[in-house]
N, C-alpha and C positions, 0 to 999 in steps of 0.2 A: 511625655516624660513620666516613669517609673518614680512608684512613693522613694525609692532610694536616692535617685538623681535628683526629684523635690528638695531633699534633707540633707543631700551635699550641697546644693547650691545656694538651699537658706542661709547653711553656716557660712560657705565660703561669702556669701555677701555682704552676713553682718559682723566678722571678722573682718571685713575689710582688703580679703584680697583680691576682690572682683576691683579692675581698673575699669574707669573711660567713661564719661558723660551719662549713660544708661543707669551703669551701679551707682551713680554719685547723684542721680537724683533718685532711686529707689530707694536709697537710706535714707534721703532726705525726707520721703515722705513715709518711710517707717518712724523717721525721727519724731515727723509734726503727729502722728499717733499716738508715739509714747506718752506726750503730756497729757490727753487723753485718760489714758490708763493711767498714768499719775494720779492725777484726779480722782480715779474714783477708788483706788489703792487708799488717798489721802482721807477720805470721805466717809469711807467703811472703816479704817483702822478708828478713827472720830469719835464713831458713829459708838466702838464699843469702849473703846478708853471713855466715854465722859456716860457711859451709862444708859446712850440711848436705846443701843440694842441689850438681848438680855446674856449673859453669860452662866450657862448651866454650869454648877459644880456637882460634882461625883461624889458619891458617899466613902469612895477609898480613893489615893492616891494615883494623879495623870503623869507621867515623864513622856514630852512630846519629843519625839525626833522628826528636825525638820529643815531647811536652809531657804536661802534669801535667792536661788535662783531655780530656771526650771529643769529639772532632770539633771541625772548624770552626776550627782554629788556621793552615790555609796550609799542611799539611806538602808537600803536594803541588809547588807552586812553589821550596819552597827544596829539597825532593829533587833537583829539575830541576836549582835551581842549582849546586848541590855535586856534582852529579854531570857536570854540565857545566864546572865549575874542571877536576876532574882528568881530563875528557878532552882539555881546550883545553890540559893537561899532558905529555899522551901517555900515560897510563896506561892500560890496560884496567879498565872499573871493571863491576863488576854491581852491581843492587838486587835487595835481599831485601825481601820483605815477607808478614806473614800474608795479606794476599788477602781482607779483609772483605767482605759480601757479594758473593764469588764461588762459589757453588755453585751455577753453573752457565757454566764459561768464564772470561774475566778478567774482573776488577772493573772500578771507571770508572777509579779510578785507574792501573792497571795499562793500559788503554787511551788516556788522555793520556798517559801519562809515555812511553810506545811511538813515539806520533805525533809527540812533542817531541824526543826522544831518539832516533830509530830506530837508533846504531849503540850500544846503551848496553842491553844484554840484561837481564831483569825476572823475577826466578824467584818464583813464591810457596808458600806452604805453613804448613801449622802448625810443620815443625820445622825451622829456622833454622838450627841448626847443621848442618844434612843438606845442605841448599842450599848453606851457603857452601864445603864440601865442591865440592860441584857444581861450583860458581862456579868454584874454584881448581882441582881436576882436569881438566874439561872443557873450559871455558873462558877455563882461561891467565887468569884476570882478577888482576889485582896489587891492585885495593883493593875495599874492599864498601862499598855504602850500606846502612844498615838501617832500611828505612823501617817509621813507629812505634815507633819501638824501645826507648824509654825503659821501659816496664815488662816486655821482654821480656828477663828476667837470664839466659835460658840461653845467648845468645852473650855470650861476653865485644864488650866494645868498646871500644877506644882511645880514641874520642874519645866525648862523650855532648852533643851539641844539644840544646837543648831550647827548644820555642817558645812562646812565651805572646802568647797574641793582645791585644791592647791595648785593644778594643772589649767583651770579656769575659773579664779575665785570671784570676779564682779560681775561674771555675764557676759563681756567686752565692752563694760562701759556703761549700757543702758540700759533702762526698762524695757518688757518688750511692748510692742513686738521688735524694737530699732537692736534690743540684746537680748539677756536671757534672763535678765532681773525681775524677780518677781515684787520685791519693793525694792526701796531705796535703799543704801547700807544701813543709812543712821535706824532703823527700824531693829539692826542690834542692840539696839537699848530694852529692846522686850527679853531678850535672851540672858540666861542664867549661867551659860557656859558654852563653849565654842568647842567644835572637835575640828580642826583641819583633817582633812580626806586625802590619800595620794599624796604624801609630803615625800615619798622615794622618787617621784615621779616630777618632782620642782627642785629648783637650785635650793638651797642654804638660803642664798640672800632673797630669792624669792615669799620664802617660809617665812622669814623673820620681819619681811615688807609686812606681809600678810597680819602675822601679829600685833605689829604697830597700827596699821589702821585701825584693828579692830581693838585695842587698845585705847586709842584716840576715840573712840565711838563709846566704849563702856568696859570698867575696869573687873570683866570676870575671869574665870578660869578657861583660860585656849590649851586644851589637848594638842597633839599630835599623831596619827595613826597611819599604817599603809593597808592597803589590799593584799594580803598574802596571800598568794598563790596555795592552793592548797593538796589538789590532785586532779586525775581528770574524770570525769564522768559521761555516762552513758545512758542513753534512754531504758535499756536492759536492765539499768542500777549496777553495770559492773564497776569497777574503777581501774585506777591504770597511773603510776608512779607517774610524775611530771618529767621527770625523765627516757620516758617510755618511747615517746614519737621526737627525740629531739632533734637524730640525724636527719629526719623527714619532712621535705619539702613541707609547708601551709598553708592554710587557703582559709583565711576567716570572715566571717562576718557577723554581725550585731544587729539589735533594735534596739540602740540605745541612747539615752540624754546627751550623752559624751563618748560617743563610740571610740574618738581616739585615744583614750584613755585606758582602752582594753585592748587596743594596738600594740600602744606602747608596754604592758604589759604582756603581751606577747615577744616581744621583741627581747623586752628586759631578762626572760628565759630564757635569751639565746634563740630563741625560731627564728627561721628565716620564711618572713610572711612573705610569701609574694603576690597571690591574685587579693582582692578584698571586698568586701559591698557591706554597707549600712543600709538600713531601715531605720523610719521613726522610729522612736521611744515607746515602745508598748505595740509593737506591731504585732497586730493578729497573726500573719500570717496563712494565705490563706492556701486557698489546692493549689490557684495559677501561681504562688508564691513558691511554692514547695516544687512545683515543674517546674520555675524558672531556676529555681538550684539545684536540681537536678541535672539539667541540662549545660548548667555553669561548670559543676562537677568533671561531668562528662569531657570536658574539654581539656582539664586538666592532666598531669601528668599519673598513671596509677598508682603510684608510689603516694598521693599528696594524702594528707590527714585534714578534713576540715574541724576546724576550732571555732565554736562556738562559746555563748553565757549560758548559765543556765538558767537566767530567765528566757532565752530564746528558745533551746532545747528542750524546758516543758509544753510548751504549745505546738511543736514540730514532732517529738515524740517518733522517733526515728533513729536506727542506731547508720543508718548508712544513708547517701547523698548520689548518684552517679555511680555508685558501684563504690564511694571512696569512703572509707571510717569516720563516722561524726561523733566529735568527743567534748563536749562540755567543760569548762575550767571551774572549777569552782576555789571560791575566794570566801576567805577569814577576814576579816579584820583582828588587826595588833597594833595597841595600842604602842609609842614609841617614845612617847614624853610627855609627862600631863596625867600618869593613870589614878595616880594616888591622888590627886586631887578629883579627876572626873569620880571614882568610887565612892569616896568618901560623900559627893553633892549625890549620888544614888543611893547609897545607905542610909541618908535621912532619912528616906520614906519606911525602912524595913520595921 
């Protein structure tokens, strides 16, 4: 079985739609795991609230962007945005970030946020507080972004974002590996203000569930934002109206936390997707990866357009697929409710 068919069938597991005695003791013993991981979530969070580990603070101000499960919550876009207020400020900002799959060069994200950003410098590493160092010795930077940063306590941070995607806000329930929780909710007591993610993409009463819990958990500022579509892109750097390929059969695929998230934003365009495939979250992508979509292509109608992310598209770096067009979406975040207060908690630091 193919890393894609791996990563449909994790999900469809611990979503729950696998029936019949097999699936039902496989979450079982993803379940007896979780508490495991509970534990040592419980242990280490402890370990720096009571001061036994050490907590490096920055000589200039940290705003972490970061959420409470894994993958798939948008951090990417609203890194861009927040980092793009305090240049449209005149600050020098840099991002830290651990660098998930990059072991080998930069990651994907580390390669959009470059191409979106280019005067907005991207250091990564496992240790954070080295970097931000960096940041502020070498390059003069006056503020940090710390992208993922919410479980990472050995930088101190000023401000603490945290996002919660509105399409799949708890994980499904659990820690993992039983869900996708990387701690418990109530661990939004560390957070300063909440951005919900993909709220065009949840009901109303959804949104407003959302709010309440986290309400109930700790009385800060909950934004609201979507992913807006923005245009389409190309390995070329050409671009191309959203409009562009609309009458045109689609054929997408992802490596992403929540691939079907960028489905249904496809869908919400009006396309009509019809073939699909996912990859994990941060898929290299390798040669036998790029021939098996090729070959995918190949099958399809010549007319189809494939749609891709562009964190997929920089690692694949390719304008064509099978003979068929490969075209990147690229997404904005906008904010939709909540902006005057999210700004106003970013302009303390200016």
């Amino acid at each position: 079985m193919g890393d894609c068919a791996l990563n449909d069938a994790f999900h469809a597991l611990i979503r729950g739609d696998c029936a019949g005695p097999l699936p039902t003791l496989q979450r079982a013993g993803l379940w007896t795991l979780s508490h495991g991981y509970r534990l040592g979530v419980a242990v280490r969070n402890a370990a720096y609230s009571r001061g036994w580990k050490t907590v490096h603070k920055a000589v200039v101000p940290v705003v972490s962007v970061g959420n409470l499960t894994t993958g798939g919550t948008g951090k990417t876009p609203c890194v861009e945005f927040v980092a793009r207020f305090y240049r449209q400020l005149g600050l020098q900002v840099a991002l830290l970030s651990r660098g998930y799959g990059s072991a080998v060069g930069r990651n994907d994200e580390a390669l959009v946020l470059e191409a979106n950003l280019p005067d907005v410098p991207h250091l990564q590493g496992a240790d954070r507080a080295a970097l931000a160092r960096t940041a502020v010795e070498e390059l003069e930077s006056e503020i940090l972004v710390l992208d993922d940063g919410f479980q990472h306590r050995q930088l101190y941070r000023d401000l603490d974002l945290v996002l919660i995607d509105a399409t799949c806000p708890w994980g499904h329930g659990y820690l993992l590996p039983r869900g996708l929780l990387r701690e418990p909710i109530g661990s939004l007591q560390r957070a300063d203000a909440v951005l919900l993610t993909r709220c065009d993409l949840a009901s109303p009463e959804t949104v407003q569930e959302i709010r309440d819990i986290v309400t109930r958990v700790k009385n800060v500022p909950v934004a609201e934002s979507t992913h807006r579509p923005a245009e389409w892109r190309n390995a070329s750097g050409e671009t191309a109206a959203l409009a562009d390929i609309k009458n045109r059969p689609i054929a997408g695929f992802c490596g992403l936390g929540n691939p079907e998230a960028f489905r249904q934003t496809l869908v919400k365009l009006g396309l009509d997707v019809g073939a699909w495939r996912t990859f994990p979250d941060h898929h290299p992508y390798s040669k036998d990866d790029v021939e098996s979509l090729h070959a995918w292509a190949q099958q399809l109608p010549p007319t189809t357009v494939l749609a891709t992310t562009q964190k997929d598209l920089v690692k694949i770096r390719i304008d064509r697929l099978g003979d068929r067009e490969l075209w990147a979406l690229a997404i904005q975040m906008q904010i939709t409710s909540g902006q005057d207060a999210l700004e106003g908690l970013l302009r303390k630091f200016v």
